[in-house]
Residue, then its C-alpha position, 0 to 999 in steps of 0.5 A: x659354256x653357253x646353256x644349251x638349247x632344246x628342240x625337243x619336249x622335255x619332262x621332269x619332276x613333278x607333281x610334287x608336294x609342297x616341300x619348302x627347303x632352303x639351301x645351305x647358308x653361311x650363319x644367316x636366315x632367310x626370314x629375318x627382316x629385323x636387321x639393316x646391315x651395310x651394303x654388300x660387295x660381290x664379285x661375280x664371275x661372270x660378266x652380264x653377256x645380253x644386256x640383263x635379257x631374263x631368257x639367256x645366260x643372264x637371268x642366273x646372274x639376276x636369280x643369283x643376286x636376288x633380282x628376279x622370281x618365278x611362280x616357283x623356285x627349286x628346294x634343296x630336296x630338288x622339288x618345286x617350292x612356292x615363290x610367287x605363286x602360293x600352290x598349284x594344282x593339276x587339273x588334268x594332262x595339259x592344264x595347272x591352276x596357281x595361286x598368287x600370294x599378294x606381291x609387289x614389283x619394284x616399280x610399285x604396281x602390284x603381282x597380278x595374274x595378268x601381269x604373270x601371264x603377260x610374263x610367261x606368254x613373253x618368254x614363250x614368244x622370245x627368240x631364241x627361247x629360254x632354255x627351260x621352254x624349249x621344245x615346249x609350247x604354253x599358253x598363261x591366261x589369268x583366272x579371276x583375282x588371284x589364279x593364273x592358268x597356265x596350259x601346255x600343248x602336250x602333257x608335262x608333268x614337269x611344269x611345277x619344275x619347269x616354272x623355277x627356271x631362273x629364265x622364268x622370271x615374272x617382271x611387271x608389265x613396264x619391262x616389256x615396253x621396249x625393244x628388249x625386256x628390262x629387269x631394271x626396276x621390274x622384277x620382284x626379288x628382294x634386291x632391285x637392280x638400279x644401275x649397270x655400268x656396262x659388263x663391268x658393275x652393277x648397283x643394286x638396292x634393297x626392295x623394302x616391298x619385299x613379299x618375303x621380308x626386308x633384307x638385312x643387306x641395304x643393297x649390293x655392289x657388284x663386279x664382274x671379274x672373269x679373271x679368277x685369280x683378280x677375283x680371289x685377290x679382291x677379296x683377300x684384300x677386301x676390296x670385296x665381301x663375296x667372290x664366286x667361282x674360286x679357282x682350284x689354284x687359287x683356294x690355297x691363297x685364301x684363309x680356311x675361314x674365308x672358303x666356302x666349298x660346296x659340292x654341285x650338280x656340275x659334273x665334268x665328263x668325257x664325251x666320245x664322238x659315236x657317231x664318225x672317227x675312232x670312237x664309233x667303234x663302242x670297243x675303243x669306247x670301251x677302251x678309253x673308259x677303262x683307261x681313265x681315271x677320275x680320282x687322280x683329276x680329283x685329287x691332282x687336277x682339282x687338289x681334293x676340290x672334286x669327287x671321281x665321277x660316278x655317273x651323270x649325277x654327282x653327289x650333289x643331287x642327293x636322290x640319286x646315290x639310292x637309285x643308281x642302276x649299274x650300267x650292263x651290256x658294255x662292250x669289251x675294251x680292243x687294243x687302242x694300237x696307237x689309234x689317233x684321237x683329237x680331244x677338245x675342251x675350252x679354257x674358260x674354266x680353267x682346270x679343264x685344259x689341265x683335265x685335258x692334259x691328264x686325259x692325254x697321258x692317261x690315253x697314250x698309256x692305253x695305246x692311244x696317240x692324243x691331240x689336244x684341241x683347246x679354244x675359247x668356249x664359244x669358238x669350239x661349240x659349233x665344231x663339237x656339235x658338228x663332230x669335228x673332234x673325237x672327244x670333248x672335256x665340258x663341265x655341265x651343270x646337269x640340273x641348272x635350267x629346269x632341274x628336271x634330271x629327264x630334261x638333261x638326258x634327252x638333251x644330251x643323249x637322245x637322237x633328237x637331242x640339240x646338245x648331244x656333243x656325243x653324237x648319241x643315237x641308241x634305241x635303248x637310250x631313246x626307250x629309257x629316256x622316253x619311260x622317264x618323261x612320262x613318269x609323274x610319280x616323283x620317286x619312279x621319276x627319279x628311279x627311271x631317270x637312273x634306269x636312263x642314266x645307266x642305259x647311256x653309260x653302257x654306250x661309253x658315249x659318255x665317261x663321269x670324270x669329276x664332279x665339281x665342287x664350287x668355292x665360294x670366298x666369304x669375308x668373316x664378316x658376311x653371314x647368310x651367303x646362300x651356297x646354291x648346289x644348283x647355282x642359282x643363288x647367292x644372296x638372300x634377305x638374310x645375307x649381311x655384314 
C-alpha cells in the first residue's frame, strides 16, 4: 500500500521536550561500540521499488536498515528525539533554529549546515514530494558554523516531527550530482549502502565514522523476498538472521525462540464509500458497523496476532487509550434488506483477501448481499479514490510518515483530503480536525486529535477491524534487533551475531 500523498498543510506534535527513547530491542544496546560482530543477513519484504529515492516508499527501506538520518528521529513515547541536530528551538510561528552535532557523511565530507539545508531545500523541490512535506512549503538556510534555520510558510507546530520522516533524510552534497539523488555512499547512518544488485540484494557495510559509535555488526547482507513464506522458510533454514513481516500463516512454523511479535501503528480498518452508493445513507453505515466483528478476525484471521480494532489508533500509540473520547450522534442502524454492496481490498498483504472474506459473511448476515473485488494493490487505488467501490479493506500505518496523529486524520477524512478512500466531507470532521492542527501544547495535542478521531467514528465512514502486530523472525543468535511499533528501524549499532 503506496504512502499516500497530501494536498493539504498538516499539523502535529510538537514543541516537544528533549525526550530521548529507544524502542524495544531484542537483548542489545544502541551505544556500545566495544564489539566486532559478523555481518548480518536480513531479508526484507519489500523490494527497493525507486532505485533507493530517499522521498518515496524507499526511504523506510534505507531508515530500516540504518542507512539514512534526519535532524531528528521519532522516540518510543511518539515525540521529536535528537538525530543529527542536537536542539532546536522556536523562534516564533513559522521560524525554528537547530543545532548541528559534529557529523560525518559516508563519503568523508563533514555534516554542515549548508549541506542540511542543501538537504531539506532538495526534498521540497522533489517531484512528487515526499509525503511528510506535502502540502507544506519550507525554506532551510545555514546559520553561522553549527545552526540551520529552517521556515515554513505557514505556522506548523509539528516541524520538530515532521523533520524524523525517513523521506527526510539529510545526504551530502555528492548525492545530488546526478539525474536522481543517490544515498549510495552519501547518507550518515551507521551502516553505509555500497552495493545494489537491482531489487533483488543489497550489500552494505559499517560506517566506522558513525557519530553515534561504531556498530557491533561488520555490515549487512540483505534480500528482498516479497513472497512471505520464501521469506520465513529462509530463516528457518538459516540462509538468513533477520526476516520482516512474518506471515500470520507462517508464525506457527517458526521456534517461539525465533518470533519477535510487536504491537504497531498499522491498523486494518473498513472504509465505507460516503459519498455515492448504499453507504451514503449513514443508516446502513450504521448497519454495517454493527455488523462487524473485529475480535473474530483477530483471533481467526490473524490467529491472536491482532487486536479488535478500537478506534483509528491502536494500542501501539500508547497516549491514546487515555484520551479516547466515545464517538456520539451516531445514526441508527436500517434493515440492510439485501442492499448490494462491493467491498474491495488488495492481496499484497496477504490476510487482507481472507479480512475480506469474513467481512462478507459477517455482512450477508446482517441482510447485505457482498461482492468481493481483490487486486493487486496498485491496480486498485485509483478506482478506490475515484469510489468505485463501496467498501475498501486497507491496512494504514497511521503514524508512518510524520508521526503526527493530526496529519493522518486530515489526510484521510477531511474534505480536502488526498487519501480520503472514504469520500468523507462532514463539517464537524473538518471543525475537529482543523482544532487539532492548531494545537501546539503536546498533551491538548493529543487530546484534540481524539476529539477528531471520535468526530469521524460517529460518521461510520470508517469501521477499526484489527490493529496488526508485526512478526519479526530473529535467529537465536541475533541480539539488538530494533522492534520499531512505527516501522521505522530494524538495525542498529547494537544489532549483532
Amino acid at each position: 500500500m503506496r504512502t499516500p500523498r497530501r494536498r493539504r498543510a498538516a499539523a502535529g506534535l510538537l514543541l516537544a521536550p528533549l525526550l530521548t527513547g529507544c524502542f524495544a530491542s531484542d537483548g542489545g544496546t544502541t551505544d556500545d561500540a566495544s564489539g566486532d560482530g559478523s555481518r548480518l543477513r536480513v531479508a526484507l519484504a519489500f523490494p527497493p521499488a525507486e532505485n533507493f529515492s530517499p522521498y518515496g516508499a524507499d526511504a523506510t527501506l534505507l531508515s530500516r536498515l540504518g542507512v539514512t538520518e534526519g535532524l531528528t528521529k521519532l522516540d518510543a513515547n511518539g515525540v521529536p528525539a535528537p538525530a543529527l541536530a542536537e536542539s532546536w528551538t522556536r523562534e516564533n510561528d513559522r521560524n525554528w533554529l537547530f543545532s548541528l552535532r559534529e557529523a560525518t557523511f559516508q563519503d568523508g565530507t563533514e555534516v554542515t549546515p549548508v549541506t542540511v539545508a542543501t538537504a531539506l531545500t532538495r526534498a521540497g523541490e522533489a517531484e512528487p514530494v515526499t509525503a511528510a512535506l506535502s502540502g507544506i512549503s519550507l525554506t532551510a538556510k545555514a546559520e553561522g558554523d553549527r545552526q540551520v534555520r529552517v521556515t515554513t510558510e505557514d505556522p506548523d507546530p509539528a516541524l520538530p516531527l515532521r523533520l524524523t520522516s525517513p523521506g527526510l533524510a539529510i545526504l551530502s552534497a555528492k548525492a545530488y550530482g546526478g539525474k536522481r539523488v543517490n544515498p549510495v555512499g552519501t547518507a550518515t547512518g551507521p551502516f553505509e549502502l555500497t552495493k545494489v544488485t537491482g531489487t533483488t540484494a543489497a550489500t552494505l557495510d559499517r560506517f566506522e565514522e558513525y557519530w553515534g559509535g561504531r556498530a557491533q555488526a561488520s555490515g549487512i547482507d540483505a534480500k528482498f523476498i516479497a513472497d512471505g513464506s520464501a521469506r520465513t522458510n529462509a530463516l528457518r533454514t538459516d540462509q538468513v538472521d533477520i526476516a520482516e513481516a512474518v506471515p500470520v500463516s507462517q508464525a506457527s512454523t517458526l521456534d517461539k525462540a525465533t518470533r519477535r511479535e510487536t504491537a504497531t501503528t498499522r491498523t486494518t480498518s473498513l472504509l465505507l464509500n460516503t459519498k455515492t452508493g448504499a453507504f451514503k445513507d449513514p443508516k446502513l453505515r450504521a448497519a454495517a458497523r454493527e455488523a462487524v466483528d473485529g475480535s473474530v478476525l483477530a483471533k481467526d484471521v490473524y490467529e491472536g496476532h491482532a487486536d479488535a480494532g478500537v478506534g483509528i489508533f491502536g494500542p501501539a500509540v500508547t497516549w491514546a487509550a487515555g484520551k479516547r473520547v466515545a464517538p456520539a450522534g451516531r445514526a441508527k442502524a436500517a434493515d440492510p434488506d439485501g442492499t448490494a454492496v462491493t467491498i474491495a481490498t488488495y492481496d499484497n498483504r496477504p490476510e487482507l483477501p481472507e479480512v475480506a472474506q469474513v467481512l462478507q459473511q459477517q455482512l450477508r448476515e446482517a441482510g447485505f448481499e457482498v461482492k468481493l473485488e481483490v487486486r493487486e494493490y496498485s491496480r486498485l487505488e485509483s478506482d478506490a479514490l475515484a469510489g468505485k467501490f463501496d467498501a475498501f479493506v486497507g491496512a494504514r500505518n497511521s503514524l508512518l510518515d510524520t508521526g503526527d496523529p493530526v496529519t493522518i486524520l486530515a489526510s484521510d477524512f477531511t474534505c480536502d483530503g488526498s487519501y480520503n478512500l472514504a469520500l468523507l466531507c462532514d463539517k464537524k470532521v473538518d471543525r475537529a480536525v482543523a482544532a487539532a492542527e492548531k494545537e501546539s501544547d503536546t498533551a491538548k495535542r493529543q487530546q484534540a486529535a481524539m476529539n477528531a478521531e471520535a468526530a469521524i467514528l460517529a460518521t461510520d465512514a470508517t469501521v477499526p477491524l484489527v490493529h496488526q502486530r508485526i512478526i519479526t523472525g530473529v535467529s537465536t543468535s541475533v541480539r539488538g534487533v530494533i522492534l520499531d511499533p512505527y516501522e521505522r528501524t530494524l538495525v542498529g549499532t547494537g544489532t549483532r551475531r
